[in-house]
C-alpha positions in Angstrom: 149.2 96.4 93.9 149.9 94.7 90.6 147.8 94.1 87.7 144.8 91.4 89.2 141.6 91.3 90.4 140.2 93.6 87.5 143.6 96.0 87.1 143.4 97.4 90.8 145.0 100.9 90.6 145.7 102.9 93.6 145.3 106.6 93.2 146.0 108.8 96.1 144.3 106.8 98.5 141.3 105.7 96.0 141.1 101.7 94.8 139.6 101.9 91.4 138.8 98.8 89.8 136.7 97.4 86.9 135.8 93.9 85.7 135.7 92.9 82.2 132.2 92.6 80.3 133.2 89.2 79.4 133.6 88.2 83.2 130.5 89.2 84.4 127.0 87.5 84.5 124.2 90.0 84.1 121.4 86.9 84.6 123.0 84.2 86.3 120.3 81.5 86.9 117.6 83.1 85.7 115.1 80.7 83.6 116.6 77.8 85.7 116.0 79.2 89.1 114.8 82.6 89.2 111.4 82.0 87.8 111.0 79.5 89.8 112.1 81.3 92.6 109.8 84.1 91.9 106.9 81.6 91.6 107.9 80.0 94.9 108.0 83.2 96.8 104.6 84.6 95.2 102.6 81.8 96.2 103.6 81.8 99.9 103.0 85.2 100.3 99.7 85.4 98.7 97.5 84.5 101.3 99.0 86.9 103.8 98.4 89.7 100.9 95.4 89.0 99.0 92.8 89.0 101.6 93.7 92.1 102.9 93.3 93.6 99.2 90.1 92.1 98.6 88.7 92.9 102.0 89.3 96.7 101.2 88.0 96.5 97.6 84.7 94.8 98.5 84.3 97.8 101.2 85.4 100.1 98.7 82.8 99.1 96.1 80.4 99.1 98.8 80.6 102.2 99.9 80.7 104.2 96.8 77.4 102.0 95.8 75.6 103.0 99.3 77.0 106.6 98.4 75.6 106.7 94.8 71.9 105.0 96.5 71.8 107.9 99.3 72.9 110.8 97.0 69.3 110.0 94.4 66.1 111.4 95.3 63.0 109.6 96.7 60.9 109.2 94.2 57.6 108.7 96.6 58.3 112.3 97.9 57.1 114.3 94.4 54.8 112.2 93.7 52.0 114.4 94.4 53.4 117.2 92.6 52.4 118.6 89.6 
């Protein structure tokens, strides 16, 4: 097997390997592409996404509003009472 490609070592039918910290590149690309890559891929999808959310929020809101008007009394039925 030899000594490349990280020190391959063969052990009883096991390939171990291991690469150097110095080789390897944890954020290749990032600030150069990835944000913009991120921004790319967030705008397209937004329209598919976020009218879907709001849909469900303004029914949401709605509801627990109608729920909070129907759960108070009517005023105009005690006001007879004393």
């Amino acid at each position: 097997m030899g000594l490349e490609f990280g020190n391959l070592a063969r052990v009883r039918h096991v390939i171990t390997y291991s690469l150097s910290p110095f080789e390897q590149r944890a954020f290749p690309n990032y600030f150069s592409k990835g944000i913009l890559n991120a921004w790319r891929r967030f705008s397209s999808q937004f329209f598919r996404v976020a009218p879907p959310f709001i849909i469900g929020y303004m029914i949401y809101s709605w509801g627990t509003e109608e729920f909070e008007r129907l759960k108070r009394k009517n005023p105009a039925d005690y006001a007879n009472d004393e």
